[in-house]
C-alpha positions in Angstrom: 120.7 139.5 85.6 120.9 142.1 83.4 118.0 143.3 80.9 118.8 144.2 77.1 116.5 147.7 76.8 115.8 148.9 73.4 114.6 152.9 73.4 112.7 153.8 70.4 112.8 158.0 70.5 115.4 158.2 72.7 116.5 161.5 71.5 113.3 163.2 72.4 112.4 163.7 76.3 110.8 160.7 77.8 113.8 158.5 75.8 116.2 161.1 77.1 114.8 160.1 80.8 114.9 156.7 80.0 118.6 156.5 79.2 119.1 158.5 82.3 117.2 155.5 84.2 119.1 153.1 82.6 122.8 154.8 83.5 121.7 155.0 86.5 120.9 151.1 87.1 123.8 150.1 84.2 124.1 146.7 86.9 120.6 145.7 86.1 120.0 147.4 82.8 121.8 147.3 79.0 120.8 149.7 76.4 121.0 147.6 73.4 119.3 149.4 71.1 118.7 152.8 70.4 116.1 154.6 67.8 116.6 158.3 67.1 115.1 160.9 64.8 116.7 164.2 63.5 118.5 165.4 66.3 121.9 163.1 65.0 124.2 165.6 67.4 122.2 163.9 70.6 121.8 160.5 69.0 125.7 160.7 68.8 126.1 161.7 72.5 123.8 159.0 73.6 125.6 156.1 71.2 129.2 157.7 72.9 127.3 157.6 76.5 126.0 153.9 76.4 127.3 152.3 73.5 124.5 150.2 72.0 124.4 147.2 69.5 122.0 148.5 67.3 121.1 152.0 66.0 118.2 152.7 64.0 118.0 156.1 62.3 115.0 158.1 60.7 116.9 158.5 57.1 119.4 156.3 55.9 121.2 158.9 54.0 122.6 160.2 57.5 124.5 156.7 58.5 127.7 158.6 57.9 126.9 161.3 60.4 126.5 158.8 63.1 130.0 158.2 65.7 131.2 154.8 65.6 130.6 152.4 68.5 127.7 150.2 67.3 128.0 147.1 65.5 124.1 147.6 63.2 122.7 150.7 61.9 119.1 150.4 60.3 116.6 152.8 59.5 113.2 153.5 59.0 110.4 151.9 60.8 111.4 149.0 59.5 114.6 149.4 61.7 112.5 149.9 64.7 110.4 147.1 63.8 113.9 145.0 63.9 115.2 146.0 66.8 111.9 145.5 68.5 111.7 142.0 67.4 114.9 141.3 68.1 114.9 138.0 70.2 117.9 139.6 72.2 115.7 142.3 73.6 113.8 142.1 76.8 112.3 145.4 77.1 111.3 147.7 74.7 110.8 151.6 75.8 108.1 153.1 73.0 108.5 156.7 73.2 108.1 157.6 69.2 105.7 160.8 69.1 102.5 160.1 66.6 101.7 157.2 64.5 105.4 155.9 63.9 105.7 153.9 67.1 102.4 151.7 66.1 104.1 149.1 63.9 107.3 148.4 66.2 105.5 148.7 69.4 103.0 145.6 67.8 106.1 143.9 66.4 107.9 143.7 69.9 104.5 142.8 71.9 103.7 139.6 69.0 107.8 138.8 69.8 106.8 138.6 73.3 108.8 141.8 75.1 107.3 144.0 77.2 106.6 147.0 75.8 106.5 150.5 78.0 104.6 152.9 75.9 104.8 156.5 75.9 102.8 156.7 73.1 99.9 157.4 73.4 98.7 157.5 69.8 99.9 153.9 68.9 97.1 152.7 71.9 94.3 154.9 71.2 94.4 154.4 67.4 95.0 150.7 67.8 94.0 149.4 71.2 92.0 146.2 70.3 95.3 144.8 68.3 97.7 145.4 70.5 95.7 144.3 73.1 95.7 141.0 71.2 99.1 140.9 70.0 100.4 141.0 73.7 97.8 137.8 74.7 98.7 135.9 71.5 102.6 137.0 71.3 103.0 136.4 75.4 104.2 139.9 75.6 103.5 142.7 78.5 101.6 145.8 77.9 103.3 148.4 80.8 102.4 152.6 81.1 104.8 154.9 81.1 102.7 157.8 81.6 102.4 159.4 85.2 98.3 158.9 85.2 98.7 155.2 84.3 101.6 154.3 86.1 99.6 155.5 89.2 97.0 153.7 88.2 99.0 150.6 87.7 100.5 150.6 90.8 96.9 151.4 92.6 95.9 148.2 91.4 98.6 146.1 92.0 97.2 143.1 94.4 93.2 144.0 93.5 91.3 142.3 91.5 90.4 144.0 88.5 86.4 143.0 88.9 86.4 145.5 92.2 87.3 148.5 90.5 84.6 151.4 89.9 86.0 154.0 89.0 89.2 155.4 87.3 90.0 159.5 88.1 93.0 160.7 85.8 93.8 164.4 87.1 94.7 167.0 84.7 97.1 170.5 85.9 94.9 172.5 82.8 98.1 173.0 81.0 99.8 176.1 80.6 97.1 178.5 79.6 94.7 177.4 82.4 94.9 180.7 84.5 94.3 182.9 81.1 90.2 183.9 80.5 88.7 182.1 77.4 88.5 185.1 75.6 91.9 185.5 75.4 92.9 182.1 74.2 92.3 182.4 70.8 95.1 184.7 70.5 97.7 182.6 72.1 101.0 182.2 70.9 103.5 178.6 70.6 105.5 180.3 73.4 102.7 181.1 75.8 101.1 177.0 74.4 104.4 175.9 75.3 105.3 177.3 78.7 103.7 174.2 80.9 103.9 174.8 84.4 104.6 171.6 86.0 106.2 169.5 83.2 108.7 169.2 80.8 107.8 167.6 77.3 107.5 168.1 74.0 105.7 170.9 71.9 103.0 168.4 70.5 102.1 166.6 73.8 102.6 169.9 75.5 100.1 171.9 73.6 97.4 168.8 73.6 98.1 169.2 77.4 96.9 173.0 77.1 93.7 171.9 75.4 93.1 168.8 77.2 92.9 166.8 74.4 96.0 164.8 76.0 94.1 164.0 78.6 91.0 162.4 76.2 93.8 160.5 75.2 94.5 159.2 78.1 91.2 158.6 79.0 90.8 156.1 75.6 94.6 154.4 76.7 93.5 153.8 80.6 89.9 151.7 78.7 92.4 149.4 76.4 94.8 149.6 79.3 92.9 148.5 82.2 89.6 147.5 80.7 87.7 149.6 82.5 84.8 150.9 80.5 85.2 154.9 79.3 82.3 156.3 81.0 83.5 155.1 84.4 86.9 156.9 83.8 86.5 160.7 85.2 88.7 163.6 85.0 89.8 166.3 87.2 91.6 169.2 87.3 94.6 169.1 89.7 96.9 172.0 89.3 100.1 170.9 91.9 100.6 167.8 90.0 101.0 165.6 92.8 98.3 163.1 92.7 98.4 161.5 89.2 95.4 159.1 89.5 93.2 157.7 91.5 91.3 154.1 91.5 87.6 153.8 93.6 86.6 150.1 94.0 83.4 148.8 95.3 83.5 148.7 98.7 83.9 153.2 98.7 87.7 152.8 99.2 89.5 155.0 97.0 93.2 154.5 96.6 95.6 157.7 95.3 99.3 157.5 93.8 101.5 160.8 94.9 104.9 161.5 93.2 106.6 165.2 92.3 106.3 165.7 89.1 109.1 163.9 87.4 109.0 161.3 84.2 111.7 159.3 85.7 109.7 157.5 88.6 107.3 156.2 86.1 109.6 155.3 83.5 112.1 153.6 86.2 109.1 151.7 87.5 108.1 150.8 84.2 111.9 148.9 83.5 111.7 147.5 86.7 108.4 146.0 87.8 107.7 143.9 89.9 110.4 145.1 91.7 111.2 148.7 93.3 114.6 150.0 93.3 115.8 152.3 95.5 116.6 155.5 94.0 117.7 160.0 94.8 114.8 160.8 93.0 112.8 163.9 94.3 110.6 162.9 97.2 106.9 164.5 98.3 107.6 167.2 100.9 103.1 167.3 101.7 104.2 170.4 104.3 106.2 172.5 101.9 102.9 171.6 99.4 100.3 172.8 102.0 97.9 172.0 100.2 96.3 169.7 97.0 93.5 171.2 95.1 90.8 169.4 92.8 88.0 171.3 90.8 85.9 169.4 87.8 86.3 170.1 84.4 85.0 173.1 82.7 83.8 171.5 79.7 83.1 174.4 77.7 86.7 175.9 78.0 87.8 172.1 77.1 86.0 170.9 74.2 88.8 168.5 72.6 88.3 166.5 75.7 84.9 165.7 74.7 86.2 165.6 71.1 88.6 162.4 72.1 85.5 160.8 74.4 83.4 160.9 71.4 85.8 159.8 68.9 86.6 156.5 71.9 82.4 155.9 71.9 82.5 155.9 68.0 84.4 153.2 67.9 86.4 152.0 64.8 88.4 154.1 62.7 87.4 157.6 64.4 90.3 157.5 67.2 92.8 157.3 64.4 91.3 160.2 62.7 91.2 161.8 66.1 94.7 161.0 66.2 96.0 162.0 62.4 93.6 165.7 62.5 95.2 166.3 65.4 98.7 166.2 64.4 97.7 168.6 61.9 95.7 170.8 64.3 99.0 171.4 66.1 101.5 171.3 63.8 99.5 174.3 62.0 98.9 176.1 65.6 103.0 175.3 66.0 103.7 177.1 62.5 101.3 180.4 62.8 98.7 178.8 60.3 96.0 178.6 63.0 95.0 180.1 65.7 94.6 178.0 69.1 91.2 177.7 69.2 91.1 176.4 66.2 92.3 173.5 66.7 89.1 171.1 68.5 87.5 173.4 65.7 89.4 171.4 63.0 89.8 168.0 64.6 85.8 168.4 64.9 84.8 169.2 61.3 88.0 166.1 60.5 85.9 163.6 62.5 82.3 164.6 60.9 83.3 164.4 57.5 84.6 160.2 58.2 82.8 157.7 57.4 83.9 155.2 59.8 84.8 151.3 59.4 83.9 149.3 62.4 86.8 146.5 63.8 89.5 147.8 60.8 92.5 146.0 60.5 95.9 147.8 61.0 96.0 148.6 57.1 92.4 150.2 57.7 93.3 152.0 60.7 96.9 153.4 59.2 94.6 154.4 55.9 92.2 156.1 58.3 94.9 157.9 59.7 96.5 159.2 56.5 92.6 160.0 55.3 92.5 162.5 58.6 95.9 164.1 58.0 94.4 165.0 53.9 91.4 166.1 55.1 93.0 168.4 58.1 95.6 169.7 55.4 92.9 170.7 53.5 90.2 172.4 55.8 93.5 174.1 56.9 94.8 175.7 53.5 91.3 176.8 53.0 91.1 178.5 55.9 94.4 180.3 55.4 92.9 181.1 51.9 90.1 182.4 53.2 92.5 185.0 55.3 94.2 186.1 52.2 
């Protein structure tokens, strides 16, 4: 029986990989819903590749430039939050960048689908309520992301009580073989160059500071309920081993794939099954060898920015979030240097005077609070240059 798939960002790369899953499994899988941004020209290829029901666009001034071939257009987030709701839908891919897939990732969880995020933001800013929308709505809470996926399917037939430790492994991005005193004058193109993966610039240059992988650290807590400070990181350059689960009897359990989005996102669509695929396999003796080394804190301070933000508690992860966004959308446009970035998300956080167990209204006002604030340290440091 076939399963009615809605992909919300499926113009950027994980929704791009997602459709690819799903034409590849078109007996078991129907795209019936698809949620673009700007890029129209690939939103058109995709509605001409897998004709869905329902588009939802970013504005609804561009519903002429859109191909015929389906039967509803909507826009907005409120046309995500509609075709995430939709009682049609059985699976909803959430692969929005930043805050805008919080509201129809929620939506679809309290209608009961399950949800495969690929956003990280929408989990760290707003773990305890979607948490809690999926147990009261009766809907399923599924990773698309390499380190959770692995840890997912580590824990698949263990009882959650045994577990000790989580270990997410980080490659150290793209600048990881450059000295520290050279990062400050990095450029977007160097920030951008990630040696193992493929993603987006925003992910992509959080993956260069680690603060991705703090990220991930406050998604695997809400995910798996395993308490931050028993959640490690390490630095694992190939790629190859995305996570790793210890439980209490010393056993330690590891999940190895290449380095390709697809695997993740397929299992994510078709739990609890596996289907067989072509995907790339591990070839361990053309690898020759796995490497591990801890984290060098000191060259990695947003990753102890996002732990610290996930102990506060409350409104700081959003502001994490929404000072973030800024950080690298500044570094992006030549308005601040790389290092500057944990510099700014860091004075952001100080300056908040958090709200313990917000609602979503709190946590979305928190969020625009951070982006003001970062805005503004920003301009007056540009000021300062001129």
């Amino acid at each position: 029986m076939s399963r009615n798939l809605v992909v919300l960002g499926s113009t950027g790369s994980i929704g791009r990989q997602t459709l690819d899953i799903a034409r590849r499994f078109n007996d078991r899988i129907t795209v019936y819903g698809l949620a673009g941004g700007k890029n129209l020209e690939e939103l058109n290829r995709q509605i001409e590749s897998v004709g869905p029901k329902v588009v939802s666009i970013a504005d609804p001034a561009d519903r002429g430039s859109l191909r015929p071939g389906s039967s509803h257009v909507a826009a907005g987030i409120e046309g995500m939050v509609e075709m995430a709701s939709d009682p049609a839908v059985d699976l909803v891919v959430a692969a929005t960048g930043g805050t805008a897939g919080l509201l129809p990732a929620l939506a679809a969880l309290r209608a009961g689908k399950r949800v495969a995020l690929a956003n990280k933001e929408a989990l760290v800013m707003a773990g305890p309520i979607l948490v809690e929308a999926a147990t009261v709505g009766g809907g399923e809470l599924v990773p698309i992301d390499s380190e959770h996926s692995a840890i997912w399917q580590c824990l698949q037939g263990e009882p959650g009580r045994m577990v000790e430790r989580l270990t997410l492994t980080a490659s150290g991005g793209a600048l990881r073989q450059l000295r520290m005193e050279e990062l400050a004058g990095v450029t977007p193109e160097q920030a951008l160059r990630h040696p193992t993966w493929r993603m987006g610039p925003k992910i992509t240059v959080d993956s260069a500071n680690l603060l991705n992988k703090g990220l991930e650290v406050l998604e695997a807590h809400w995910l798996f309920g395993i308490g931050q400070e028993d959640i490690d990181v390490v630095q694992h350059p190939q790629s190859i081993v995305h996570s790793l689960v210890t439980f209490s009897d010393g056993s330690t359990k590891a999940q190895l794939g290449v380095p390709d989005m697809r695997v993740p996102i397929q299992y994510a669509l078709s739990h609890p099954e596996r289907w067989e695929n072509d995907l790339p396999r591990v070839d361990l003796p053309r690898i020759e060898s796995l490497t591990f080394a801890p984290i060098d804190v000191g060259r990695y301070p947003a990753l102890e920015l996002a732990r610290e933000a996930g102990r506060r508690g409350g409104t700081y992860p959003a502001v994490l979030i929404g000072a973030d966004e800024v950080a690298v959308e500044s570094f992006l446009t030549g308005r601040i240097p790389f290092t500057d970035i944990p510099d700014l998300i860091q004075e952001t956080l100080d300056r908040h005077r958090g709200t313990q167990k917000p609602d979503l209204e709190g946590i979305i006002d928190a969020d625009r609070w951070a982006r003001g604030t970062a805005e503004s340290l920003v301009s007056a440091r540009v000021g300062r240059l001129y």
